[in-house]
C-alpha angles and dihedrals in degrees: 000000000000096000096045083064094046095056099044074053094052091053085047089054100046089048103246119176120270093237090051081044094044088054103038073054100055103028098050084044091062096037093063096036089054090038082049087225124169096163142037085232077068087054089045086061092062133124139177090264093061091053082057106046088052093057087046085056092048119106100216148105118264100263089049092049087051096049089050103049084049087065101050086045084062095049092051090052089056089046082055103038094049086046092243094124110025083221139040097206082165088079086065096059127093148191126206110216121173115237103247101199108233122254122220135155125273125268091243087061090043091056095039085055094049091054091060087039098050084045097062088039082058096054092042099266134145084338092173087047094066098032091052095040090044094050095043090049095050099030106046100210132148111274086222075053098050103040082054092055106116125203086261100058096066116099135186087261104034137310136279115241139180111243130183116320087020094278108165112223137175119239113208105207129195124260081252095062109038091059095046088057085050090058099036088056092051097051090046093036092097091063104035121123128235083255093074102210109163100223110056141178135242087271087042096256120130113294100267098238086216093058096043090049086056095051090047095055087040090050092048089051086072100050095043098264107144119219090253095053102053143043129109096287096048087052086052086055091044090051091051094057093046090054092040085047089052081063089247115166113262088229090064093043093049089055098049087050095052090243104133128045100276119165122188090255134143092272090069087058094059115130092223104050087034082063101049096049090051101053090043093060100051081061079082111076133162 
């Protein structure tokens, strides 16, 4: 099906992320072959009651069920918007999913990890490992985010990261962290690439996000964390319940996690907000 291609194009030019490409793939695949679609005039035939019929066929949990409808309700948008279907009755459809609270490990495990952590940075050992694992755990930002961050986009306050969409953000960091980066770059600076990336393997390429997910579940083993209870994006979300335990306002936790539609704009730069944000991070201590 020809706009099925031109949309999995469309996510290619506008630089979505593989994963976001690998399901629209997938999930749009298995959409047509159950709706038993060839053309997008098949598409056109559709009604509310066939979007729900095809969650109905799927073999999934709930929440499975609900992200991938979400995918097949942005594929119809780009059918309407590019004037392809007349009407996205996807969009009526929905899927009720329960909230499963996240588990993570406990801030007394975290720390425990970090000291041992901290102890081989100090010798010399496995530097991008605690730098990478310190800076996820008091920034909350996205591990895609972190392991983009270039030498250039570290200021005397935070850093400045990509998030979804490619919406660019700033990250205000804690005193803590930014001179730890400081250090951690010039200890690494010998072997760093032209690229600049900030966290850098062994050869000076950017840190491989599979390999550091294996090390983090391997460095909370030692400490009796078990594999569910840790990875990046189990830290971000650790670092979200510290901050909401601090008592810090959900407004500022949901701009340092890239939640709501924040540019880098002038606004960010606001004493007053600038303010705010800075004394809610250093909330978060180790």
């Amino acid at each position: 099906m020809k706009e099925y291609k031109l949309y999995l194009k469309s996510l290619q030019a506008r630089n979505k992320s593989k994963t976001t490409i690998t399901n629209a793939t997938n999930f749009i695949s298995e959409f047509l072959e159950l709706m038993n679609i060839k053309t997008v005039n098949d598409i056109v035939e559709l009604k509310p009651m066939h979007f729900e019929n095809y969650t109905t066929m799927l073999n999934n949990t709930q929440s499975s069920k609900k992200t991938k409808l979400a995918y097949i309700k942005m594929f119809m948008a780009f059918l309407e918007k590019n004037e392809l279907i007349t009407k996205n009755y996807a969009s009526l459809v929905k899927v009720d999913a329960p909230y499963k609270a996240v588990k993570c490990a406990s801030g007394d495990a975290i720390k425990s990890m970090m000291i041992q952590l901290k102890s081989s940075y100090n010798r010399g050992v496995n530097l991008s490992d605690y730098a990478l694992t310190y800076t996820l755990f008091t920034s909350g930002v996205r591990i895609s985010e972190l392991l983009n961050v270039k030498l250039n986009d570290i200021t005397d306050d935070g850093f400045y990261v990509l998030g979804k969409g490619n919406k660019p953000r700033f990250v205000e960091l804690q005193k803590q962290t930014i001179d730890l980066l400081h250090d951690y770059i010039k200890k690494t600076n010998s072997r760093r690439t032209k690229e600049g990336f900030v966290f850098v393997s062994c050869n000076g390429n950017k840190k491989n996000r599979s390999n550091y997910n294996k090390t983090l579940k391997l460095l909370g083993e030692k400490v009796g964390i078990t594999e569910a209870e840790i990875s990046p994006h189990k830290l971000r979300h650790a670092y979200a319940t510290y901050m909401l335990n601090a008592g810090v306002d959900m407004d500022i936790i949901s701009k340092q996690l890239g939640h709501s539609n924040i540019a880098i704009t002038s606004k960010i730069y606001a004493i007053s907000g600038k303010e705010r944000i800075r004394d809610a991070i250093t909330a978060v201590q180790f």
